[in-house]
DSSP file (Angstrom, degrees, kcal/mol; ACC not computed):
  #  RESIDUE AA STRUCTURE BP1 BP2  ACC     N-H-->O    O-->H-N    N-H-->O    O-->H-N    TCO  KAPPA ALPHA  PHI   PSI    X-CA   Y-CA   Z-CA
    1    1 A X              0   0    0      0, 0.0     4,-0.0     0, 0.0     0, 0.0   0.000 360.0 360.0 360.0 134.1   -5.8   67.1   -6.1
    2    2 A X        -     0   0    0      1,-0.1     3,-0.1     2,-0.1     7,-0.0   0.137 360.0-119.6 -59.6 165.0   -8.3   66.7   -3.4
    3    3 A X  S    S+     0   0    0      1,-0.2     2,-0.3     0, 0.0    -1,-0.1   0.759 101.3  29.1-103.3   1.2   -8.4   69.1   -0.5
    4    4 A X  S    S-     0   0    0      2,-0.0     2,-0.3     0, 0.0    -1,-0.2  -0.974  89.6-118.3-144.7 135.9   -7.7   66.7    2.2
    5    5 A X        +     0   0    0     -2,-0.3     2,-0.3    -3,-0.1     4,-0.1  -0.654  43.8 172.4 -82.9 134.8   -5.3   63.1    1.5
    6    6 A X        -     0   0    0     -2,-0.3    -4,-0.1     2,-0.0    -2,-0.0  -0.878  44.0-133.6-130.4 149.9   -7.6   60.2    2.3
    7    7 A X  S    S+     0   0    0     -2,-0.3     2,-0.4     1,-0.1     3,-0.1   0.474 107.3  64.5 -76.0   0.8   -6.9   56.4    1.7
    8    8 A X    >   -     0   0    0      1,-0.1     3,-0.7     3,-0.1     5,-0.1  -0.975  68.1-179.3-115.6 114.8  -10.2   56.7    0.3
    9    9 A X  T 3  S+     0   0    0     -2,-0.4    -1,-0.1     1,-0.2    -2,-0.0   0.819  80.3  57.0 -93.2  -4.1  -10.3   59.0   -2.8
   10   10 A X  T 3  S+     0   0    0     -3,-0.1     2,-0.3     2,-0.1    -1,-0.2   0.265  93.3  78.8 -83.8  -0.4  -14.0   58.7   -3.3
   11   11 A X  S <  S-     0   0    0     -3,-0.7     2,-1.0     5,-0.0     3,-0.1  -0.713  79.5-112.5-110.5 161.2  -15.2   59.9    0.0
   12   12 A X    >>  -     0   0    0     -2,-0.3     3,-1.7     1,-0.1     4,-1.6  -0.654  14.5-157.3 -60.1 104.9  -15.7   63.2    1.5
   13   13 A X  T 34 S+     0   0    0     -2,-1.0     5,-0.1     1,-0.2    -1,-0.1   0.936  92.9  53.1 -63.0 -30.8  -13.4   63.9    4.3
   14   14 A X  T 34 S+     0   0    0      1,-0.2    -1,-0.2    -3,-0.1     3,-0.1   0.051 125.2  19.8-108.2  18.2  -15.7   66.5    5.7
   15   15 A X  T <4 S+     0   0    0     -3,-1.7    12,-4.1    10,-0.1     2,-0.9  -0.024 111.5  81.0-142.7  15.9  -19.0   64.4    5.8
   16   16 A X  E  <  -A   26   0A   0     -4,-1.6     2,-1.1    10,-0.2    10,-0.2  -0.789  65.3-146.1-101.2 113.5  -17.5   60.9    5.8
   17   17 A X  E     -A   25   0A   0      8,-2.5     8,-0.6    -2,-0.9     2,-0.1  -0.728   4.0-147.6 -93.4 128.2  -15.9   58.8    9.1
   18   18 A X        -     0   0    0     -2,-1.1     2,-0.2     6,-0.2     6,-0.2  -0.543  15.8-144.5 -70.1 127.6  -13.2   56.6    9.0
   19   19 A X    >   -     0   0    0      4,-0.3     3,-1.8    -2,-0.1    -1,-0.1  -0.574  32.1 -90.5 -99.7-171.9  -13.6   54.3   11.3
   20   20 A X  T 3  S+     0   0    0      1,-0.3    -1,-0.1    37,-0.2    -2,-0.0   0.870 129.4  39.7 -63.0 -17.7  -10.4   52.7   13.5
   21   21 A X  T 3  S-     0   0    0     36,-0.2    -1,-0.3     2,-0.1     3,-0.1  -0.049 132.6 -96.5-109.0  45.0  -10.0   49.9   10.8
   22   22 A X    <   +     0   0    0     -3,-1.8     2,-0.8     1,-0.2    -2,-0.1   0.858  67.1 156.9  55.9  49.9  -10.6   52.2    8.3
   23   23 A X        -     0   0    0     -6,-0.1    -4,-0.3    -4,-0.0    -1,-0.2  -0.905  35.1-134.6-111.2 114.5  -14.1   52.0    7.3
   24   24 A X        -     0   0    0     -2,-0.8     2,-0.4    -6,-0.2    -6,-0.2  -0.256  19.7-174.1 -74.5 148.4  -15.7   54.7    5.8
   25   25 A X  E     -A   17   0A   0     -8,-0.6    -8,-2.5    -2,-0.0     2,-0.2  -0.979  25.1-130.0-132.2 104.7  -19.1   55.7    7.0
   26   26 A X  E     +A   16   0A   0     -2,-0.4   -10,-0.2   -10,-0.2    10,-0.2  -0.521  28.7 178.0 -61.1 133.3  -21.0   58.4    5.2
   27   27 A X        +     0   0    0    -12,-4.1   -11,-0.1    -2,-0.2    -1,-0.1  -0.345  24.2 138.7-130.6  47.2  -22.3   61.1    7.8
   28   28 A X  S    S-     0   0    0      1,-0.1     2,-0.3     2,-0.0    -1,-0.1   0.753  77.6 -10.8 -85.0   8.0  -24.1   63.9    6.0
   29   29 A X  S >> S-     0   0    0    -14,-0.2     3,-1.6    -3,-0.1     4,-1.3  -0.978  82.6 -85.4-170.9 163.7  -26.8   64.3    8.3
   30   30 A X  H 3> S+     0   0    0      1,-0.3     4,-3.3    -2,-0.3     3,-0.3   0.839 113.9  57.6 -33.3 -64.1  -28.4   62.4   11.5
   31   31 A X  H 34 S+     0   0    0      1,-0.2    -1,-0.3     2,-0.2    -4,-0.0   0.841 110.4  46.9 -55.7 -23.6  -30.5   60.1   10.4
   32   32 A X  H <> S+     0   0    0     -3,-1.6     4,-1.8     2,-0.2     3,-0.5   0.711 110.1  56.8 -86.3 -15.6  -27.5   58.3    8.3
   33   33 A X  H >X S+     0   0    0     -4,-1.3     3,-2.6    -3,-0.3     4,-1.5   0.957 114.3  39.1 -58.6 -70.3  -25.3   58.7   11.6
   34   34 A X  H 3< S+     0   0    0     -4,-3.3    -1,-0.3     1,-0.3    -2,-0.2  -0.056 108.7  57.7 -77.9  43.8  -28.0   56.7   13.2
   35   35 A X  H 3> S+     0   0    0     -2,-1.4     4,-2.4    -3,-0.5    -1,-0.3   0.552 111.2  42.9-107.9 -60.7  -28.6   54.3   10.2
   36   36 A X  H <X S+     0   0    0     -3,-2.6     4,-3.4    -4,-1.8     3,-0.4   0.976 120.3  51.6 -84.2 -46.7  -24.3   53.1   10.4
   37   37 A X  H  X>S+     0   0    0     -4,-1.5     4,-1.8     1,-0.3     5,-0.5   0.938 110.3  41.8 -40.3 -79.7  -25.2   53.1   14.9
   38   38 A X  H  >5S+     0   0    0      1,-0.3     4,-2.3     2,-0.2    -1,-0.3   0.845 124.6  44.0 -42.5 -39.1  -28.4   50.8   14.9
   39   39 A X  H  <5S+     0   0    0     -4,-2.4     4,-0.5    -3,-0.4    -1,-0.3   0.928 110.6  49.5 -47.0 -41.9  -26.2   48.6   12.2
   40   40 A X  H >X5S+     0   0    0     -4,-3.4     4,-3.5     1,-0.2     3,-1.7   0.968 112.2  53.2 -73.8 -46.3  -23.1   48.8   14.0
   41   41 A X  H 3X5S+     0   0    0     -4,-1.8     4,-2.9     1,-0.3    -1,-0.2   0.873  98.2  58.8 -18.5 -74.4  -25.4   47.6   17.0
   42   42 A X  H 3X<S+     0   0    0     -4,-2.3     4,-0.9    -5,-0.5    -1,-0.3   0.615  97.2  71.1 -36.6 -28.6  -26.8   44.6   15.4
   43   43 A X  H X> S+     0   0    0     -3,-1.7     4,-2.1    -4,-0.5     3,-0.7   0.953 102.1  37.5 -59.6 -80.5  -23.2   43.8   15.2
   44   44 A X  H 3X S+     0   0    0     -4,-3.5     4,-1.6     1,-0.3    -2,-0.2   0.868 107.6  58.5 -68.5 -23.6  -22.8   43.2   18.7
   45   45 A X  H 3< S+     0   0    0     -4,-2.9     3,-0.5     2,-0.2    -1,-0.3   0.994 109.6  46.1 -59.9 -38.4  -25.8   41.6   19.6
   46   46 A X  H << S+     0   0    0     -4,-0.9     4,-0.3    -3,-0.7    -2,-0.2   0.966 122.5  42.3 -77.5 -47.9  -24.9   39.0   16.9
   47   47 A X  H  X S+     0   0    0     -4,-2.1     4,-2.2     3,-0.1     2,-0.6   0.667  84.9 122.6 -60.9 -17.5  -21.0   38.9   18.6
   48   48 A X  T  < S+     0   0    0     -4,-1.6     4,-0.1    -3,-0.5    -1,-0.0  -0.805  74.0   2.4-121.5 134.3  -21.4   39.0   21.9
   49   49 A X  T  4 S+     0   0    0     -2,-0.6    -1,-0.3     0, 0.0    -2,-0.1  -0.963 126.9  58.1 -88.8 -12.2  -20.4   37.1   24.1
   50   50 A X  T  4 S+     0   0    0     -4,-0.3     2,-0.5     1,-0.2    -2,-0.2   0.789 113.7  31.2 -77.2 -27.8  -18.8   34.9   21.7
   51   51 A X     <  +     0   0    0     -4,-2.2     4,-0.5     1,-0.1    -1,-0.2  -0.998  61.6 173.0-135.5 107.3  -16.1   37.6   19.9
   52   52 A X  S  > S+     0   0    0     -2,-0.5     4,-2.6     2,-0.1    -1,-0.1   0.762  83.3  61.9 -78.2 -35.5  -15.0   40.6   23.1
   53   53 A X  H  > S+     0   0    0      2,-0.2     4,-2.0     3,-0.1     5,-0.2   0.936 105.8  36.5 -24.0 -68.7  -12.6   41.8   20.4
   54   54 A X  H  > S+     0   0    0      1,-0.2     4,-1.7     2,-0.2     5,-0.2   0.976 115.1  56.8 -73.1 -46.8  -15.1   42.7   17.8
   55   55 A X  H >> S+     0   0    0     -4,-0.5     4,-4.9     1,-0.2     3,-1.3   0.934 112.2  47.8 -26.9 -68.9  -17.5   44.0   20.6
   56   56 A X  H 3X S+     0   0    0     -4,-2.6     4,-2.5     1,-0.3    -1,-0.2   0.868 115.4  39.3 -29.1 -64.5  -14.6   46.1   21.4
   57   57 A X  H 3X S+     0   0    0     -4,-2.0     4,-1.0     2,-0.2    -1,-0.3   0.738 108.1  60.1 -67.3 -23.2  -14.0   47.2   18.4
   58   58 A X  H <X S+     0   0    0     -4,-1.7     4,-1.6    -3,-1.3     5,-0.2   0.951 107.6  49.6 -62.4 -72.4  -17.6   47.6   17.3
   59   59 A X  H  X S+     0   0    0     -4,-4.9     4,-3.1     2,-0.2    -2,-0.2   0.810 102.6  59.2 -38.4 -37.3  -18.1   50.2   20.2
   60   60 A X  H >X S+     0   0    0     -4,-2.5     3,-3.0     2,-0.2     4,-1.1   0.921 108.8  44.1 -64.9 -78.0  -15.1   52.3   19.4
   61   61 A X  H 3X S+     0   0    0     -4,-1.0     4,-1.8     1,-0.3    -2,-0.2   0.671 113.1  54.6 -27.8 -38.6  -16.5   52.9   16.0
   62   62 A X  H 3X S+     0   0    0     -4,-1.6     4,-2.7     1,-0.2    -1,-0.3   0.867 104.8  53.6 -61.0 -39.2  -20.0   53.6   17.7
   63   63 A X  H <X S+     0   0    0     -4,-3.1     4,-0.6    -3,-3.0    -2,-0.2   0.800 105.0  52.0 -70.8 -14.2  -18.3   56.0   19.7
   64   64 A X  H >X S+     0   0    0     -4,-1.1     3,-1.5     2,-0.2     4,-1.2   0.944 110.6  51.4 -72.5 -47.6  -16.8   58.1   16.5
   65   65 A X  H 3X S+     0   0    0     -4,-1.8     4,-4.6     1,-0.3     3,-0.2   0.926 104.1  52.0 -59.0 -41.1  -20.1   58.3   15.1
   66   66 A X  H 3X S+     0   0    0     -4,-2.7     4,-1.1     1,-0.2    -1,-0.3   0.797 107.5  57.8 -83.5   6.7  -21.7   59.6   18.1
   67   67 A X  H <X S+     0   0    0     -3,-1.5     4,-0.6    -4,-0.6    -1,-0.2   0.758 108.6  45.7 -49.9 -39.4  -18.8   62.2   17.9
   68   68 A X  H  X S+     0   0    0     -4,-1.2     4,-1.5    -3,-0.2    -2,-0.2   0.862 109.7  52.4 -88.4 -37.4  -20.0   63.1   14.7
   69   69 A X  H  < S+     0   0    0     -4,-4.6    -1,-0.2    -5,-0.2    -2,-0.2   0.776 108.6  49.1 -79.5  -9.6  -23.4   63.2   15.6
   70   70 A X  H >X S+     0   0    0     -4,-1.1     3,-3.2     2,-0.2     4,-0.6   0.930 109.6  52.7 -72.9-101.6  -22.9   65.5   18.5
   71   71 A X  H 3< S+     0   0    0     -4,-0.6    -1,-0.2     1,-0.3    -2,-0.2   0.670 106.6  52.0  -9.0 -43.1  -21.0   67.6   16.4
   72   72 A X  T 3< S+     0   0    0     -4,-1.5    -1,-0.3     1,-0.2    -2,-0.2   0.524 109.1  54.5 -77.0  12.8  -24.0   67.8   13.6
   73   73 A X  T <4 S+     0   0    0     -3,-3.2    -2,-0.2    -5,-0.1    -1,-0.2   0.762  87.0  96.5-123.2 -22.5  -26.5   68.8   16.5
   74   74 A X  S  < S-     0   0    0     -4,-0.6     2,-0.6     1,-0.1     3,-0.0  -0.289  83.9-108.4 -82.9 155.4  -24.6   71.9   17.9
   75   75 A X    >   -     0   0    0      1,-0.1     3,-1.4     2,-0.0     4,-0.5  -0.672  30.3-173.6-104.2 109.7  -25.5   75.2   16.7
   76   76 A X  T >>  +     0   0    0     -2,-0.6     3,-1.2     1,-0.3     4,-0.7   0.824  64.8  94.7 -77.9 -15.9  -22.9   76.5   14.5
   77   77 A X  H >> S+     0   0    0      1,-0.2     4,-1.5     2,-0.2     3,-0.9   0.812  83.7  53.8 -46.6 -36.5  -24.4   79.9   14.1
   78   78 A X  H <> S+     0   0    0     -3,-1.4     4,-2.4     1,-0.2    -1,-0.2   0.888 102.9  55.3 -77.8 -29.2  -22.0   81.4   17.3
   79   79 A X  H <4 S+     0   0    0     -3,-1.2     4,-0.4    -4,-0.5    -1,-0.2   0.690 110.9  45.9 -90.1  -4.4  -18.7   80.2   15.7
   80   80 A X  H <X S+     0   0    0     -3,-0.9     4,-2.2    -4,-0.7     3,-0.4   0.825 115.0  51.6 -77.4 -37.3  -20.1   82.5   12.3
   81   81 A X  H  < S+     0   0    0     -4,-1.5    -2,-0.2     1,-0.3    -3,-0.1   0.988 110.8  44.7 -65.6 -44.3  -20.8   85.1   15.0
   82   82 A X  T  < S+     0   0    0     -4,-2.4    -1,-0.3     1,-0.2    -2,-0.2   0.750 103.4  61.3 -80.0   1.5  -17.2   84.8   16.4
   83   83 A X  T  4        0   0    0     -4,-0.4    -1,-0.2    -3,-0.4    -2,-0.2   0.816 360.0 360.0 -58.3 -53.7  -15.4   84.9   13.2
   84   84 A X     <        0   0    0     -4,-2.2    -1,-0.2     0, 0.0    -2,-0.2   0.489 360.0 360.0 -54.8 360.0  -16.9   88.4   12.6
């Protein structure tokens, strides 16, 4: 059994994002955060104006990622320190 229930059983919950229609995005480190952005980008240039739905939807998923990337850039060394 897996250590977290995914719909995905092949991914890592703890370097993978789901996006809102369930599309997994591997996140172990920056540059692949900003790989799935600059994709996800390209995306809307090619939609927009024509599809504001997908735009929409495109952006939310850009905004999880930059969640994620925020999250890899903080310095995790004080939450070992406050543990102690």
């Amino acid at each position: 059994m897996s250590r977290l229930s995914t719909p995905y059983p092949d991914i890592d919950p703890l370097t993978t994002v789901v996006g809102r229609r369930g599309t997994p995005y591997p996140c172990p480190d920056i540059p692949a955060v900003d790989h799935h952005i600059a994709g996800l980008y390209k995306r809307i240039e090619h939609a927009a104006p024509w599809f504001p739905d997908i735009v929409r939807e495109l952006w939310a998923e850009i905004d999880l990622l930059l969640d994620r990337r925020i999250w890899l850039e903080m310095d995790h060394s004080a939450i070992g320190d406050a543990a102690a």
